[in-house]
LUMSENU-123034 format. One record per residue (C-alpha): residue in one letter; x, y, z. Coordinates in pm, 1 decimal, padded with zeros to 6 digits, always signed. Layout:
R   res          x          y          z
R     a          X          Y          Z
...
// end
This chain:
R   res          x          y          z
R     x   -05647.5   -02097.8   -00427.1
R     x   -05960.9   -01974.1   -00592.6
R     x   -06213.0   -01876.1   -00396.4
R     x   -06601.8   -01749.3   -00550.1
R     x   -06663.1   -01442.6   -00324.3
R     x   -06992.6   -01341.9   -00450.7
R     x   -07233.3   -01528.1   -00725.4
R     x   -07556.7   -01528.9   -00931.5
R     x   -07557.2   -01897.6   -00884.5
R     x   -07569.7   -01805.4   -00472.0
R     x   -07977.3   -01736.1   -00509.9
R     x   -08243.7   -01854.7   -00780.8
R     x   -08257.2   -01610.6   -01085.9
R     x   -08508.6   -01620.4   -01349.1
R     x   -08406.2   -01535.4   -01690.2
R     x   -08714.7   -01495.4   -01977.5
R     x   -08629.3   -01618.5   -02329.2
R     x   -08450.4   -01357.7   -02473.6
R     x   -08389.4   -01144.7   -02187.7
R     x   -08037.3   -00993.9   -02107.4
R     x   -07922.5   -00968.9   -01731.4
R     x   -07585.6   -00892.4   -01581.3
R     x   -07485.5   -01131.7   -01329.1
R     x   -07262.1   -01030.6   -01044.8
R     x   -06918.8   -01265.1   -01044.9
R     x   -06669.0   -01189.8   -00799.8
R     x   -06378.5   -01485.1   -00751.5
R     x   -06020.7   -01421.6   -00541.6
R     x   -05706.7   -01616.3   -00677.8
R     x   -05486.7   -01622.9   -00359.7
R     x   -05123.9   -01542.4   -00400.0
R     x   -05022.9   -01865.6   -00246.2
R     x   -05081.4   -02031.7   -00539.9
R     x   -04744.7   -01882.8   -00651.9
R     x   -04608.6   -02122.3   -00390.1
R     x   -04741.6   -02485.4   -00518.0
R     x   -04471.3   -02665.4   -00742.3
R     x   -04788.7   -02726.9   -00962.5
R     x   -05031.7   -02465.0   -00941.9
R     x   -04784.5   -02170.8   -01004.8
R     x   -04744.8   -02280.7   -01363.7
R     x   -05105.7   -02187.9   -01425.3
R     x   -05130.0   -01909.3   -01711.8
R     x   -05530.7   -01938.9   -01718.3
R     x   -05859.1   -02002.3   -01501.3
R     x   -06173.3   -02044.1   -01731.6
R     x   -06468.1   -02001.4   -01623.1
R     x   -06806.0   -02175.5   -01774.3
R     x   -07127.0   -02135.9   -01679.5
R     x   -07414.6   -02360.4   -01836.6
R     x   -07771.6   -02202.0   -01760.5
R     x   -08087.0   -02492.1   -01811.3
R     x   -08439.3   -02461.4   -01822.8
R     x   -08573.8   -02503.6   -01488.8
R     x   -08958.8   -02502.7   -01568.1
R     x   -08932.1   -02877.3   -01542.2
R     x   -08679.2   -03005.0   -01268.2
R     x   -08799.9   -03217.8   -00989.0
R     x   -08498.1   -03171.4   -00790.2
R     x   -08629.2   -03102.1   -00431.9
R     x   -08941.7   -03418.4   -00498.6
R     x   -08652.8   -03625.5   -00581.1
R     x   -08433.4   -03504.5   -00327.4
R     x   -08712.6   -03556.2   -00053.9
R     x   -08812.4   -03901.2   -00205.6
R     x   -08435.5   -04056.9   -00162.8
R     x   -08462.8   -03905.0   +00176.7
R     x   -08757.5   -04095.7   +00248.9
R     x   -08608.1   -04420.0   +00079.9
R     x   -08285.9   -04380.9   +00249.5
R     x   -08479.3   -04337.4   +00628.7
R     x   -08713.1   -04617.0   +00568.6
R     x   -08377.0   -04818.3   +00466.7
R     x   -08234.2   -04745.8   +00806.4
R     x   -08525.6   -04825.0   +01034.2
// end
């Protein structure tokens, strides 16, 4: 029922110490939420977004390294 339309999380952003930005959010609660026994009783949605330090992540080496371990597994 909730859809993110548009995000800054879609495409890397940097973000200096101290500097301000304004991210674009854009999210679409469908109507037919109104129809689920459970979901129409929802008052809120919160939203929380956690940024980190990037300067230091190894994701993609990681990434490529499991894919390495996982095709020499299968071989």
């Amino acid at each position: 029922y909730f859809n993110k339309l548009e995000c800054f999380c879609f495409e890397e952003r940097v973000v200096a110490p101290g500097e301000t930005k304004k991210l674009p959010i854009v999210y679409f609660v469908s109507a037919d939420m109104l129809e689920d026994r459970v979901a129409k009783s929802l008052e809120t949605i919160t939203l929380s977004y956690t940024f980190f330090d990037s300067s230091s992540y190894s994701g993609e080496k990681k990434a490529a390294q499991k894919g390495a371990a996982n095709s020499a597994n299968a071989g």
